[in-house]
C-alpha positions in Angstrom: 30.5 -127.5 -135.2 31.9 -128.7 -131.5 35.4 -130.5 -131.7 35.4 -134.0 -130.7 37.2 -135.2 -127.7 38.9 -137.9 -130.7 39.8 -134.6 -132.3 41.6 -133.4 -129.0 43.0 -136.4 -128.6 45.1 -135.7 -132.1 45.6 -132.4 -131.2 47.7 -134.1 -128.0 49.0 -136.2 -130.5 50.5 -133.5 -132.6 51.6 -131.5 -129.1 54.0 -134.5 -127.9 55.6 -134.7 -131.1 56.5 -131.0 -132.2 59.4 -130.7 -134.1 62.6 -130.5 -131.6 60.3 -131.5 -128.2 62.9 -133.7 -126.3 61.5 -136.3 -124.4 62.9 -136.3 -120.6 64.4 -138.9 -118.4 61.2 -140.5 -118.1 60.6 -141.0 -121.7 58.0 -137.9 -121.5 57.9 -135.8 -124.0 59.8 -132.5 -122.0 58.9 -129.1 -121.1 61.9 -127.6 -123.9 60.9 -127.2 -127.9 64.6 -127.1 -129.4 64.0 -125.2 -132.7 67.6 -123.9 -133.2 68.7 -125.6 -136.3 65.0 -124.5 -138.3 65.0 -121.6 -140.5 61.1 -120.9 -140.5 60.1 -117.7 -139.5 57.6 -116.7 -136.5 54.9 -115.5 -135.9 54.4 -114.8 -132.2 50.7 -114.0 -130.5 51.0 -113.0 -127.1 48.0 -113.6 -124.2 44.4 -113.6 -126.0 41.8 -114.3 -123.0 39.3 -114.6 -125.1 40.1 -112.4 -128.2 38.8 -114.8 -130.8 38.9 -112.0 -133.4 42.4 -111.0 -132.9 43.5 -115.1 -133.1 41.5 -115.1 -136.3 42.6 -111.8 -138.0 46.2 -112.9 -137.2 46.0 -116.2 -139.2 44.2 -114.2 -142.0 46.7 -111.2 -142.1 48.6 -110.8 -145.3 49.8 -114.2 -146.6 49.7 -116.2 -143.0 46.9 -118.4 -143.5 48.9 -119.8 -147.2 52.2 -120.0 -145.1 51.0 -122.0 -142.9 49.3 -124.3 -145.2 52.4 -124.7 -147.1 54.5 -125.5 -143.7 57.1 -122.3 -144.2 55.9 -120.7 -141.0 54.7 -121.3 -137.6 52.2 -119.6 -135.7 53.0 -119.5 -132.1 50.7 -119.0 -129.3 52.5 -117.7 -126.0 49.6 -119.2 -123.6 46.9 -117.7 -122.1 44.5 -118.2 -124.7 41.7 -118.5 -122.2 40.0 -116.6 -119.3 38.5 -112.7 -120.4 40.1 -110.3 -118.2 38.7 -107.5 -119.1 37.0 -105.8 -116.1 33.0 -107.4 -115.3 33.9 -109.8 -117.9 35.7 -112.4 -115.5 33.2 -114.7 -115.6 32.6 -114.6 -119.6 33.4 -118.1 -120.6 32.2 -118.3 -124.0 35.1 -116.4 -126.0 37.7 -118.7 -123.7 36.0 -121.8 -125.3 35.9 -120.2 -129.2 39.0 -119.8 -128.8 40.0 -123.2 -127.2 38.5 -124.3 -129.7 39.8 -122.1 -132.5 43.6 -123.3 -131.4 42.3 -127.6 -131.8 41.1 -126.3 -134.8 44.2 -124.6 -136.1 46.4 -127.2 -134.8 44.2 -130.0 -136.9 44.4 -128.2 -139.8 48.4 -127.1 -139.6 49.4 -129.7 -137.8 53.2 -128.8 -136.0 53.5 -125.5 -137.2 50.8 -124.2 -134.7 52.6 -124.2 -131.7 51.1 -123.6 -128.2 52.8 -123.0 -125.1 51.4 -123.0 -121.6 50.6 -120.2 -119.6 49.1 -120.5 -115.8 45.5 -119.7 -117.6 45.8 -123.0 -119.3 44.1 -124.8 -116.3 41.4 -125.8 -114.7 43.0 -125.4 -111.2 40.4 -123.7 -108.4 43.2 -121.5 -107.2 43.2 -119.7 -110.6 41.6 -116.2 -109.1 41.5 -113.0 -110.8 39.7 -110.1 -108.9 38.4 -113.3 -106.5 37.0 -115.0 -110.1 37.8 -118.6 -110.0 37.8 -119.0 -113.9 39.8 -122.3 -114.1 37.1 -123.2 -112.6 34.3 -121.4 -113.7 36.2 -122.0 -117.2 35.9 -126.5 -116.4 32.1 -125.9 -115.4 31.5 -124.3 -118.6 32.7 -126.8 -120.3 31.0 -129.5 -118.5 28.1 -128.1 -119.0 28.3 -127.5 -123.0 30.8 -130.0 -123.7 30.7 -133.1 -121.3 33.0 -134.5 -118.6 34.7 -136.5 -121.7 35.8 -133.4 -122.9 36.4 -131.6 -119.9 39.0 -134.5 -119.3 40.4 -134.4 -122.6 41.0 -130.5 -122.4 42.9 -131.0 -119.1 45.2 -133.5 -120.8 46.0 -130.9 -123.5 47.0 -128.4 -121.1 49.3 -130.8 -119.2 51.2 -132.4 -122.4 51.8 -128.3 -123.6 55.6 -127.4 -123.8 57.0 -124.6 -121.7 59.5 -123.1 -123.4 61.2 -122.3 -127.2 64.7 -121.7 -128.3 64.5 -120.6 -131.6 67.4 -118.6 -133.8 68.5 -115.7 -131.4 65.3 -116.1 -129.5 64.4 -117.3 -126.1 60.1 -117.6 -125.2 58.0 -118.4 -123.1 54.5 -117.5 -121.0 55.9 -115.5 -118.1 59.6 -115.1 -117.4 62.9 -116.7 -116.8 63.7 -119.0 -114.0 65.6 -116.5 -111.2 69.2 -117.5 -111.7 68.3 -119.4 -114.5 67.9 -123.0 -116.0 69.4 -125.0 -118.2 68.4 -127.4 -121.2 67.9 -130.2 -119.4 66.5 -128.6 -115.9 63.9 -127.4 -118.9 63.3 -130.5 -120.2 62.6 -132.5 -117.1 61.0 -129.3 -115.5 57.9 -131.9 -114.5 60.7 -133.0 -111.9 60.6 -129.4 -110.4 57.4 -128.0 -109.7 59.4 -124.8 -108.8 60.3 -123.9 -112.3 57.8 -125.0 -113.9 55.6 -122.8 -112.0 58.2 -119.4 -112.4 58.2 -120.1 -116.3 54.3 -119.8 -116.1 53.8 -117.0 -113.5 57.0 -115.0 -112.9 56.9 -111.4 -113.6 58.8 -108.8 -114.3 60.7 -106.3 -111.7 60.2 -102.6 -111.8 60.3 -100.3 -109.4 59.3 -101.5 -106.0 62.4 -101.8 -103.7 63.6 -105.8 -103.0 62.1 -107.5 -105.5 59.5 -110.5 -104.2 59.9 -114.5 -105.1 57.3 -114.1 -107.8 59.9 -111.7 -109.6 62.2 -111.5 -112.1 64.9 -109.0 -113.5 67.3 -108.5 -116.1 70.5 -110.1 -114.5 67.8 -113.3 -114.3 67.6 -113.3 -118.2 71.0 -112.8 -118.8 71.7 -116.1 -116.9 68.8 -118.0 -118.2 70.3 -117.5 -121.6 74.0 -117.9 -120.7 72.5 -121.8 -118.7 70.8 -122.4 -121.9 73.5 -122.3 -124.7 72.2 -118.8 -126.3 74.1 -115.6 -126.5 73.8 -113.5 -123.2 71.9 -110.9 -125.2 69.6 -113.0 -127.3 65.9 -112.1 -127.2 63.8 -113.2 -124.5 60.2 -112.7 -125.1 57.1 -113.6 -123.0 53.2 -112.4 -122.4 51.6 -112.7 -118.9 52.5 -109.3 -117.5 50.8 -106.3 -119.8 52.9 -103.0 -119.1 49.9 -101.0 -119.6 50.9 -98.4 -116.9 53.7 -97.4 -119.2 50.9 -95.3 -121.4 51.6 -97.3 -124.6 48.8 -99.4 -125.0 49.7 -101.8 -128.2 50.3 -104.9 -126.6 53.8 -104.6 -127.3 56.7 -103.5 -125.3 60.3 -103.9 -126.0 63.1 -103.1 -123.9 61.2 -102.4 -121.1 62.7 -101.4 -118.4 66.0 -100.7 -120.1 66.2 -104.5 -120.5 67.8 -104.9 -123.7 65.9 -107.8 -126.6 63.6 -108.5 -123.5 59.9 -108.1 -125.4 56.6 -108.4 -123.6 53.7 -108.9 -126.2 50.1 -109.0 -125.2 47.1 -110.1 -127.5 44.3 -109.8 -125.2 40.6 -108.3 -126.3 40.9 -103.9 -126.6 44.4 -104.6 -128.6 44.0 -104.7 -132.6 45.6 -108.1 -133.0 49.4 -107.3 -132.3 52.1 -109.9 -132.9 55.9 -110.7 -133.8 56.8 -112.0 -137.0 60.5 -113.3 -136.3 62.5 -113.7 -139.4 66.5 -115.0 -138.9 66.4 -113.2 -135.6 64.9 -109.7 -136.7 61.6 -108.7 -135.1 59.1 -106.6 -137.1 56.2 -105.8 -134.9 52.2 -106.2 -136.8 48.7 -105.9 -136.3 46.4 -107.7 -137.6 43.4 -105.1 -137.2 42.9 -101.9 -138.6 39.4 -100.5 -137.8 38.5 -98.4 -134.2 35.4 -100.2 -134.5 34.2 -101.8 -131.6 34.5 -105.4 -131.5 31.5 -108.8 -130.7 31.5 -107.4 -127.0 31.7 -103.7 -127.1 35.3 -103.5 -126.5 37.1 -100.4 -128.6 40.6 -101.5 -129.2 43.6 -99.3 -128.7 
């Protein structure tokens, strides 16, 4: 059964007021989600595209699906829960919209602890191209055509009212990076007042090794400063998805330290993983995964 574009429309409801979402000079609700003074525990799920399995082992693994019911954790999605990018699968839209889908779903049942955070996936925009795939908008004609215009309008709402970033005990998070010399609080909060930053938190990535890095990059001195501008400890732990450090040979989804960086923790969710995530407890990390089995999943995928 299809969620209803009422049903979205709560889901919105539930996305403007998450706990510590600080409304901005225009009486918006703000990019920032202030979760410093809660004591719940984490569970982080980095980029799916379309890995509808993995969002749904996650939620069943161990005693998560109880926990959430009985508001002690929250389940937080990084972004990018839309748009397969596995290779020849670009324009495969119907795991984006299970898991669309999926996430109303969870956020109707659990209300505020099912937190979703945008990533630059989580759009309908035409200039959204991977390997010259246009799947915001091959994702917004999908839609259309199974959903209706009513929804398609309702979906793009959702994505616009989404938060950008977390502090939480000891932990800074977000879709894609830091701003490059940082930001603070309230630059986060009215971020819709800087198209700039808004767009670094959703599409920066990491610098490695390739001489002066570009505009589109970030480095370690640029997390050090983000956290210093936002009130946390210099070497708090900055986690993000977005940029899959595959060519490192470790193929988990997760990758801490990278780069040398120390507490900086790239986690990625995405369809060949086996359902990887962060559970965050008091500011310790313990790295899980939801899937056990080398079978091959719904689309012939064999996870790592």
């Amino acid at each position: 059964m299809s969620i209803s574009v009422e049903q979205i429309r709560q889901v919105i409801n539930v996305v403007n007021n998450y706990p510590g979402r600080i409304t901005n000079s225009y009486g918006h609700p703000g990019g920032l989600l202030d979760l410093l003074d809660s004591d719940k525990p984490m569970l982080i799920v980095g980029d799916l595209h379309g890995a509808i399995d993995n969002l749904k082992a996650i939620v069943a693994h161990e005693d998560n699906a109880e926990r959430l019911k009985r508001g002690e954790i929250y389940l937080v999605i990084i972004g990018d829960g839309v748009h397969n990018d596995q290779t020849g699968q670009m324009k495969e839209m119907d795991s984006s919209l299970l898991v669309l889908e999926e996430v109303y779903q969870l956020i109707l049942t659990y209300g505020e602890n099912v937190i979703y955070i945008r990533g630059n996936h989580d759009t309908f925009e035409p200039r959204l191209a991977k390997s010259a795939v246009q799947q915001g908008l091959e994702f917004q004609k999908h839609l259309d055509a199974t959903r209706g215009n009513e929804y398609v309008e309702a979906t793009s709402d959702f994505f616009e009212s989404l938060p950008l970033l977390i502090l939480a005990e000891n932990a800074v998070i977000t879709h894609a990076g830091p701003v490059r010399n940082g930001a603070t609080r309230q630059e986060i909060i009215d971020v819709e007042d800087n198209p700039d930053y808004y767009r670094q938190l959703i599409w920066n990535r990491l610098h490695e090794f390739r001489g002066t890095p570009s505009l589109k990059e970030y480095g370690e001195s640029d997390i050090r400063k983000m956290n210093k501008k936002l009130g946390m400890a210099e070497d708090s732990l900055f986690i993000v998805g977005h940029n899959p450090m595959w060519q490192t040979g470790n193929k988990s989804g997760i990758w801490r330290d990278i780069i040398g960086i120390k507490n900086h923790i790239i986690i990625y969710t995405n369809i060949p993983t086996k359902g990887p995530y962060l559970y965050i407890d008091k500011g310790v990390v313990t790295e899980k995964y939801a899937i056990t089995s080398d079978a091959e999943d719904a689309y012939g995928w064999r996870r790592y």
